[in-house]
C-alpha positions in Angstrom: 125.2 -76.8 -21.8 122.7 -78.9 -24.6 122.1 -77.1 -27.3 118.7 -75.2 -26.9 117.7 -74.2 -29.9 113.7 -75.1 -31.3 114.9 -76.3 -34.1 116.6 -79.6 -32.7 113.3 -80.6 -31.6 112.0 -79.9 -34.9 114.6 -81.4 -36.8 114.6 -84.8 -34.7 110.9 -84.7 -35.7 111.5 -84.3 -39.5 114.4 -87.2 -39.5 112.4 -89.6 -38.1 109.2 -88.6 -40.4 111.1 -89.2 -43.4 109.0 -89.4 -46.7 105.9 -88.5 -45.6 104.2 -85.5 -46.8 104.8 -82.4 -44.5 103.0 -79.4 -46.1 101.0 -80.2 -49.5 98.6 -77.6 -51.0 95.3 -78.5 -51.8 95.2 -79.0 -55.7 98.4 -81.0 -55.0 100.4 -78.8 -57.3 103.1 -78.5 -54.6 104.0 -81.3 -51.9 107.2 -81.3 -49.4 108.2 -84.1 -47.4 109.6 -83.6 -44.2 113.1 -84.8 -45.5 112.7 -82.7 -48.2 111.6 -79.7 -45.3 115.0 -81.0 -43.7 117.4 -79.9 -46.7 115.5 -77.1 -47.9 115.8 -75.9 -44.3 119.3 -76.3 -44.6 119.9 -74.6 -47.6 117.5 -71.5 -46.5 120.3 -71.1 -43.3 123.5 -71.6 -45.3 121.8 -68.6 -47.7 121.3 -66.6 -44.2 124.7 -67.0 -43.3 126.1 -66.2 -46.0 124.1 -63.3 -46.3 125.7 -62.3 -42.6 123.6 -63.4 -40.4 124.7 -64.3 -37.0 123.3 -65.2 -33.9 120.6 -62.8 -32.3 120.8 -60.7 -35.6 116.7 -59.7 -36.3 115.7 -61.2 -40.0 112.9 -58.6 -41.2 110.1 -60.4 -43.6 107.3 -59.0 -45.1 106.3 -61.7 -48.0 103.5 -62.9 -49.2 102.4 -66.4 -47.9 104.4 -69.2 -49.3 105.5 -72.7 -48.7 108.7 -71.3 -49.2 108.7 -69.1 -46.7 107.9 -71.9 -44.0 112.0 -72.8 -44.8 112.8 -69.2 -44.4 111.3 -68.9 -40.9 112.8 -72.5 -39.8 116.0 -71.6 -41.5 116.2 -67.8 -39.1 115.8 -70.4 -36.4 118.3 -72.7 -37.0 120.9 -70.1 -38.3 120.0 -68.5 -34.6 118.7 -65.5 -36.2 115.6 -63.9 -34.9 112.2 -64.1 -37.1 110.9 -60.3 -37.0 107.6 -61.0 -39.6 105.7 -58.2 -40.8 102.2 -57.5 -42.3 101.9 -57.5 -45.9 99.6 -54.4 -45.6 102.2 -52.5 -43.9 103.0 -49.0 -45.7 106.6 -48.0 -46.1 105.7 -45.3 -43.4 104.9 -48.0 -40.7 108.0 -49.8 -42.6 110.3 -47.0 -41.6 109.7 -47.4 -38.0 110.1 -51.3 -37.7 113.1 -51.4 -39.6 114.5 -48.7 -37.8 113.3 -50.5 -34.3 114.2 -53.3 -34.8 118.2 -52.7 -36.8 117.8 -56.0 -39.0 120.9 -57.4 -41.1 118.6 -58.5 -43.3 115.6 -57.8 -45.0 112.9 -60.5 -46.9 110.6 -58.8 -49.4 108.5 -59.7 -52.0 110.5 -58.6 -55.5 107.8 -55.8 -56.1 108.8 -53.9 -53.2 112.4 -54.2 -53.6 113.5 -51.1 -55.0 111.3 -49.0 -51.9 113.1 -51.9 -49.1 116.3 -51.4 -50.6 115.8 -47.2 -50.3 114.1 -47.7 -46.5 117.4 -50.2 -45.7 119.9 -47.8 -46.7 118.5 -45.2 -44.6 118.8 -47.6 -41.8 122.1 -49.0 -42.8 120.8 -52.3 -43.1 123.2 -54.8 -44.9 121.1 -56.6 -47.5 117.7 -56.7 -49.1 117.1 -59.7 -50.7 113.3 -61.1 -52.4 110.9 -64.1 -51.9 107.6 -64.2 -54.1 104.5 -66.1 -53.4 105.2 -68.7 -55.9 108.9 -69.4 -53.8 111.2 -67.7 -56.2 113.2 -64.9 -56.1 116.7 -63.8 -55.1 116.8 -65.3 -51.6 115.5 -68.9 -53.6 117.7 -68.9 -55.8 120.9 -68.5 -53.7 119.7 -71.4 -51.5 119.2 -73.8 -54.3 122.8 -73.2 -54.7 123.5 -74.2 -51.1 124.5 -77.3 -49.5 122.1 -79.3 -47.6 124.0 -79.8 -44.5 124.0 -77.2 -41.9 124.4 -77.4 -38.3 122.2 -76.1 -36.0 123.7 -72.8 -34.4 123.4 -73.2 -30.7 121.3 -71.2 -29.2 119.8 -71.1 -24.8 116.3 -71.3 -23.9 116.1 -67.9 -23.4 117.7 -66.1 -26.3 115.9 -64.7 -28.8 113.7 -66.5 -31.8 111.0 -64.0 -32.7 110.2 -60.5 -32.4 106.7 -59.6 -33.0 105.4 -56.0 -33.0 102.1 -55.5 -31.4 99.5 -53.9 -33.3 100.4 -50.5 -31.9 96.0 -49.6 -31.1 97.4 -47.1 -27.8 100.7 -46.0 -29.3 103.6 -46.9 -31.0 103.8 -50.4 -32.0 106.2 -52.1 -29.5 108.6 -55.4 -30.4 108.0 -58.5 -28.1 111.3 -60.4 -27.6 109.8 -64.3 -28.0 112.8 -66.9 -26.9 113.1 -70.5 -27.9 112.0 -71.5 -24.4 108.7 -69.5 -24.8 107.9 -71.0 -28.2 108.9 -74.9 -27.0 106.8 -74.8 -24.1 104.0 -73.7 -25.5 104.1 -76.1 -28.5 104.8 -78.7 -26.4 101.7 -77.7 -24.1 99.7 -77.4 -26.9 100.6 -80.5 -28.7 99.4 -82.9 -25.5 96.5 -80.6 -24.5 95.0 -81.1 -28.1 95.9 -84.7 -28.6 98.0 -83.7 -31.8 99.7 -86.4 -33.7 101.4 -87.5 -37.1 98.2 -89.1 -37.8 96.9 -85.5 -38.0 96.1 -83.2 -41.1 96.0 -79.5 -40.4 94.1 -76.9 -42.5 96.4 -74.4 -42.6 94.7 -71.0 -43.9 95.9 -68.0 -41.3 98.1 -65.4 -41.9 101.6 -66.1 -40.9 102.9 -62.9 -39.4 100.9 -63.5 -36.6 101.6 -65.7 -33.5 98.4 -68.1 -34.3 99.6 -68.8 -37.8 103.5 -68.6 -37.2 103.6 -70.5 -33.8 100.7 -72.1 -32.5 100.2 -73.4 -36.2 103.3 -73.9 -37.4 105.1 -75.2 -34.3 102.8 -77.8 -33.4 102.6 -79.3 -36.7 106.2 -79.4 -36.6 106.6 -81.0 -33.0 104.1 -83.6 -33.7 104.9 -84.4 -37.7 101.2 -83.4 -38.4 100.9 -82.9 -42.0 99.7 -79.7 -43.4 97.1 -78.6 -46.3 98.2 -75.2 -47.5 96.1 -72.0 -47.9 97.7 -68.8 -49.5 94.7 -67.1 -48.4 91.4 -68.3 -46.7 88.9 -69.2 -48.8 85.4 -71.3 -47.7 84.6 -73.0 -50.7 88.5 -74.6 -50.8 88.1 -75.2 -47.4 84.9 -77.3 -47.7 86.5 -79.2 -50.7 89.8 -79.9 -48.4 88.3 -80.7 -45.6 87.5 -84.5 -45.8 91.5 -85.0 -46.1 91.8 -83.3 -43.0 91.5 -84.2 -38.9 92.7 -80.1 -37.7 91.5 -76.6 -38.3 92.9 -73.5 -36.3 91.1 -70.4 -37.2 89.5 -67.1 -36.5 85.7 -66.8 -36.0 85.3 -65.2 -39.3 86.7 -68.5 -40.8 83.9 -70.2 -38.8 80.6 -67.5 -40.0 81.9 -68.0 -43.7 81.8 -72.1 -43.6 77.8 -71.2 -42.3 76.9 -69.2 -44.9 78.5 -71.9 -47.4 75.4 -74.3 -47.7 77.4 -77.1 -48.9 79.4 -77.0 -45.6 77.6 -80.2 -43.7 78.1 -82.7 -41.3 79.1 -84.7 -43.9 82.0 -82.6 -44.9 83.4 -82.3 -41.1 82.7 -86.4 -40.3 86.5 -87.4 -40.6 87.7 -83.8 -38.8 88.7 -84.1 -34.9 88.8 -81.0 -33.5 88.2 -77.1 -34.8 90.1 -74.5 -33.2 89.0 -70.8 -32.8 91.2 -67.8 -31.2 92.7 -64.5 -32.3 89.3 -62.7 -31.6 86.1 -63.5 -29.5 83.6 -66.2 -30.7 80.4 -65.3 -30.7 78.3 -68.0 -28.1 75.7 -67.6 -31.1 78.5 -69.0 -33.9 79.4 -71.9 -31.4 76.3 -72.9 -31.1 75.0 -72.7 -35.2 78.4 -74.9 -35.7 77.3 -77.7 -33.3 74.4 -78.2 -34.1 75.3 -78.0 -38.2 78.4 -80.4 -37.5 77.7 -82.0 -34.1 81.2 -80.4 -33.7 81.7 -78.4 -30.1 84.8 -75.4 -31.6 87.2 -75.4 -29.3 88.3 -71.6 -28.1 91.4 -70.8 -26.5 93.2 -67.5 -25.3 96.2 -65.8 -26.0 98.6 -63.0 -27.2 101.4 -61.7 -29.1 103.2 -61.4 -25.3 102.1 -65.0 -24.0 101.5 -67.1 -27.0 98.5 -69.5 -25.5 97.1 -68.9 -21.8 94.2 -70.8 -21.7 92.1 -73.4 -23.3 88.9 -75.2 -23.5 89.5 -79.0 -22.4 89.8 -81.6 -25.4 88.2 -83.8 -23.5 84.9 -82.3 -21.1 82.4 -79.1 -21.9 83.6 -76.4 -24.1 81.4 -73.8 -22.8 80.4 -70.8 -25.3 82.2 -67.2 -24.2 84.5 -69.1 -22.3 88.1 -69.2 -23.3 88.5 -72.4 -20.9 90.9 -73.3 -18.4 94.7 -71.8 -17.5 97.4 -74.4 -19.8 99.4 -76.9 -17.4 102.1 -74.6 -16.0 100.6 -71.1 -16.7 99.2 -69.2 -13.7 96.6 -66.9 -14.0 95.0 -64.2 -12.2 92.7 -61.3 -11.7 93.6 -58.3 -9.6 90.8 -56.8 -7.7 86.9 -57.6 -8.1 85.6 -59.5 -10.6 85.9 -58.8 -13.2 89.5 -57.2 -13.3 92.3 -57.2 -15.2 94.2 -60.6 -16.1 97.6 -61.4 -15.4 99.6 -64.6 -16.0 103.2 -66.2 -15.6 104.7 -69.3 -16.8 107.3 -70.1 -19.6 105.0 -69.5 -22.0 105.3 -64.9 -21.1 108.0 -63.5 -23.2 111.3 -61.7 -22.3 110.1 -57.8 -22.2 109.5 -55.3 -25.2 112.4 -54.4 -27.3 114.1 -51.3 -26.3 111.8 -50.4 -23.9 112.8 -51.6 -20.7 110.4 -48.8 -19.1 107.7 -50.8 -20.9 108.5 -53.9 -19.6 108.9 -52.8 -16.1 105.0 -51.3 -16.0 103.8 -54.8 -17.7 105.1 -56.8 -15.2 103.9 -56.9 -11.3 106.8 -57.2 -8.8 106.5 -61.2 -8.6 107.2 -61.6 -12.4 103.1 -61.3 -13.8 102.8 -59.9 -17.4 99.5 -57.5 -16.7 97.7 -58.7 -20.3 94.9 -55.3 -19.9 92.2 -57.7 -21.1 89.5 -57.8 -18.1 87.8 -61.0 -17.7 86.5 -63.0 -14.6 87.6 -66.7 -13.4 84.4 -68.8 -12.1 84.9 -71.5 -9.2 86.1 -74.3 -11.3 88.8 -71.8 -12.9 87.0 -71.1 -16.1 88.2 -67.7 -17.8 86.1 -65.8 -19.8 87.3 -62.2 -21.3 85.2 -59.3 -20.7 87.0 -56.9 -22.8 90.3 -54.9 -23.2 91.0 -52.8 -20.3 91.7 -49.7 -22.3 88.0 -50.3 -23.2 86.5 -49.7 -20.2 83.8 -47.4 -20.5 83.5 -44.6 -17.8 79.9 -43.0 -18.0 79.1 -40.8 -15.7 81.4 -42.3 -12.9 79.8 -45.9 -13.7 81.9 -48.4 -15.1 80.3 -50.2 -18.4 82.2 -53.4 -19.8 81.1 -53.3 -23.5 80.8 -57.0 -23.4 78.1 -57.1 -21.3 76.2 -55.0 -23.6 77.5 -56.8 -26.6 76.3 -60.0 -25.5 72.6 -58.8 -25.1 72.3 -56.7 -28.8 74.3 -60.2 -30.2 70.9 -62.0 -28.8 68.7 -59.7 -30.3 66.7 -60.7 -33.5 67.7 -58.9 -36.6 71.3 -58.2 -35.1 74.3 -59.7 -37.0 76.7 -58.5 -34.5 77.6 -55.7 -32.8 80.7 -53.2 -31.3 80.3 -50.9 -28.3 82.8 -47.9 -27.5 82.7 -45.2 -25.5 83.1 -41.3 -26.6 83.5 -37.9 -25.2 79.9 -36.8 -23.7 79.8 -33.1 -22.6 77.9 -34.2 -19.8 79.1 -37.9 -18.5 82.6 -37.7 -19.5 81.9 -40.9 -22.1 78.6 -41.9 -23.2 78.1 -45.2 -24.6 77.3 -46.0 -28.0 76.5 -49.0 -30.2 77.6 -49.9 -33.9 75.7 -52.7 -35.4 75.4 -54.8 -38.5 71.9 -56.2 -39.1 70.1 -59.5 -41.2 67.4 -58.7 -42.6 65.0 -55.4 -41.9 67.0 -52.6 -40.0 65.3 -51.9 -36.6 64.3 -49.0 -35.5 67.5 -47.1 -33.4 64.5 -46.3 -30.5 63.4 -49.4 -30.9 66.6 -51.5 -30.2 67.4 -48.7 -27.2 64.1 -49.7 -25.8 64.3 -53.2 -26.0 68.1 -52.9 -24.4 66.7 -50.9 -21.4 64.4 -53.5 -20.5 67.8 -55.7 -19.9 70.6 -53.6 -18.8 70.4 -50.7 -16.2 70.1 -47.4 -17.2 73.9 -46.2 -17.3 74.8 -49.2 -19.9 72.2 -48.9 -22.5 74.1 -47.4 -25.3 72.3 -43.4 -25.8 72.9 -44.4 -29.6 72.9 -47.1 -32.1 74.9 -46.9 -35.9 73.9 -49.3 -38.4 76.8 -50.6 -40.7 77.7 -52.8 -43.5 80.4 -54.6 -41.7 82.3 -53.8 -38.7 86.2 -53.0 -39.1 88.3 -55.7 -38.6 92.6 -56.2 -38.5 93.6 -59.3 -40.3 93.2 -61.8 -37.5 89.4 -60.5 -37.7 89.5 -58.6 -34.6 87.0 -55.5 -34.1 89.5 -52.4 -34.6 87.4 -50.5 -31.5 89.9 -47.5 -31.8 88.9 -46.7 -35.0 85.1 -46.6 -34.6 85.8 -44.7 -31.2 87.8 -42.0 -33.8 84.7 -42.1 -36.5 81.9 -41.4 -33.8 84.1 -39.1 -31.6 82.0 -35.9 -32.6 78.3 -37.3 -32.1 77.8 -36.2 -28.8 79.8 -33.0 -29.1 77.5 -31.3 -31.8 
């Protein structure tokens, strides 16, 4: 059987890049070249192993974001570990229950919260705790620099494990999704042709990397294509701007994509040497899409996916990237609605991981008997195959027995002068079960609550138009910039019950 492991594919890429620059940061302070990414790589596994890791054991990470840690993840691979990367913002609460999930060897954390790790891994009879900082040192770098630079790729099959990836735990507990090296390669390899990526390209690399569009969609197709990459510890417009004519590629969440507006030095001049802008992780607002084009001349290309999947669909490279549509199923992916339109979406392919970690109950409910994952976003597929997402199903509203898809309603307020943007949940209603409500942030004057309710009723029937409209600085967010919708359904839960 040939040796399956992601890495190979990665590693044939890095030999026959060579010298060339592979991740650089911005002020230049710190460049790797891919050969360089090779041995460092190397060193980072012989550290894992002889730290104890063996194949399928789970690495836990919560560091800050470092080039360093880019050899840490490769190195998990290649030592057939499995990546389990956590949220910097995670409290040693939520700590205690992903470590105790998900029984690493091994723990990665940043040398201030060693001492807390070590205390949380001997309650959970992990083996070792060791540190990376965001500058790349620490007890885990300096073991490596005392490896050698030879290892060999631990075998691994298309379906064993590479990542687990907790979801973000909104309707329960969080649960682990077992990612193999088959799901990852495929979807690189998609991605890679479908976005015409190339070792001519330069990718602005600013997400998060605990997080599937930073860590794999990112990461992995850099690697498989010998793109270089311009490092971001953090996102940050005005570094972005200044970076930008060295770059071709940008992957980032809308709020990457309002900021570069408000910058007014961000002009067509800036973007004339980019080739393509990427936007996913949350919805893009057809207003945002439309501000960029005509400020750049550059049509951002939105795609779909999820922690589960990794990328379902995507506008075309080449043809009309329609606004508040996440394009087209990816060659290979199927992709479905159940019921009327619009319904729930389900998809299969390669690309679907293996089932939730210890929860084979789980699993079983998430899956339709011929082998669909059921994703719980509702959306609608038009005659040419287009998807666009309507919302999560566990967002559904219910209002006295109609059924209110708070896009729809978003949409409309997001047209409306004066309206930045805008969230709607649904709460208890002592009289229609839920009643629908709106929380806004506005430019400018604040309108009138009656006013906005009015102008809403001339639009949408009756049973949508939100019965009442909040006014807020800023909506609350996660850190891929989605709208936390549970928590402004937990804030407003008592307005209708006074």
């Amino acid at each position: 059987m040939p040796n399956e492991n992601l890495y190979l594919q990665f590693e044939q890429c890095f030999r026959a890049a060579g010298g060339r620059a592979a991740i650089r940061t911005a002020d230049g302070a710190m460049r790797l070249s891919f050969a360089e990414l090779l041995s460092g790589v190397s060193r980072y596994a012989n550290a894992l192993a002889a730290l104890g890791v063996e194949p399928g054991d789970r690495v836990t990470v919560q560091v800050e974001k470092s080039i360093a840690g880019v050899l840490l993840y490769l190195a998990v691979m290649k030592a057939g570990g499995v990546y389990q990367p956590l949220n910097t913002a995670y409290t040693d609460a939520e700590l205690d229950y992903f470590l105790g999930d998900a029984a690493p060897k091994l723990i990665v954390c940043d040398p201030a919260r060693q001492k807390a790790m070590r205390e949380l891994g001997n309650r959970h009879g992990i083996f070792a705790v060791v540190n990376l900082d965001a500058a790349g040192e620490g007890s885990l770098a300096a073991m490596a620099a005392q490896m050698d630079d030879r290892h060999d790729t631990v075998e691994r099959k298309a379906d064993d494990l590479a990542g687990l990836l907790y979801t973000s735990g909104t309707t329960g507990r969080s649960k682990g999704a077992m990612i193999t090296h088959g799901n990852l390669a495929s979807n690189a390899a998609t991605l890679v042709k479908l976005w015409q990526i190339t070792s001519h390209d330069v990718l602005l690399h600013a997400l998060p990397v605990f997080h599937v569009h930073g860590l794999y969609v990112a990461l992995n197709t850099a690697f498989l294509s010998g793109a270089e990459m311009i490092w971001f510890d953090r996102f940050d417009a005005a570094s972005l701007i200044a970076a930008m004519p060295q770059a071709t590629l940008m992957m980032g969440v809308p709020t990457f994509y309002t900021r570069l507006l408000a910058a007014e030095d961000f002009t067509a001049e800036t973007a004339r040497g980019m080739r393509l802008f990427i936007s996913g992780s949350a919805p893009l607002l057809a207003e945002t899409h439309e501000t960029f084009r005509t400020r750049t001349g550059h049509a951002i290309l939105e795609r779909y996916g999820m922690t589960e999947t990794g990328m379902i669909t995507s506008n075309p490279y080449e043809g009309e990237r329609v606004p508040g549509s996440v394009g087209f199923a990816l060659p290979g992916v199927s992709v479905r609605i159940t019921g009327d339109q619009p319904g729930v979406i389900e998809v299969k392919g390669p690309n679907v991981f293996k089932g939730y970690w210890r929860m084979p109950e789980k699993t079983q409910e998430d899956f339709t008997a011929d082998g669909y994952f059921i994703t719980g976003d509702v959306g609608t597929i038009d005659s040419q195959g287009r998807v666009s997402i309507v919302g999560r199903a566990k967002d559904l509203i219910i209002s006295g027995g109609f059924n209110v898809y708070p896009k729809e309603v978003e949409d409309v307020l997001d047209r409306m002068e004066g309206i930045g943007e805008s969230a709607v949940v649904g709460v208890p209603h002592p009289d229609f079960g839920e009643g629908v409500i709106a929380v806004i942030t506005v430019r400018g004057r604040i309108p009138h609550e009656q006013d906005v309710i009015s102008s809403l009723s001339e639009r949408l029937a009756k049973f949508k138009v939100p019965k009442r409209i909040f006014v807020v600085d800023e909506l609350p967010r996660n850190a891929m910039g989605k709208v936390q919708k549970a928590e402004l359904r937990r804030l407003y839960a008592a307005v209708f019950l006074k």
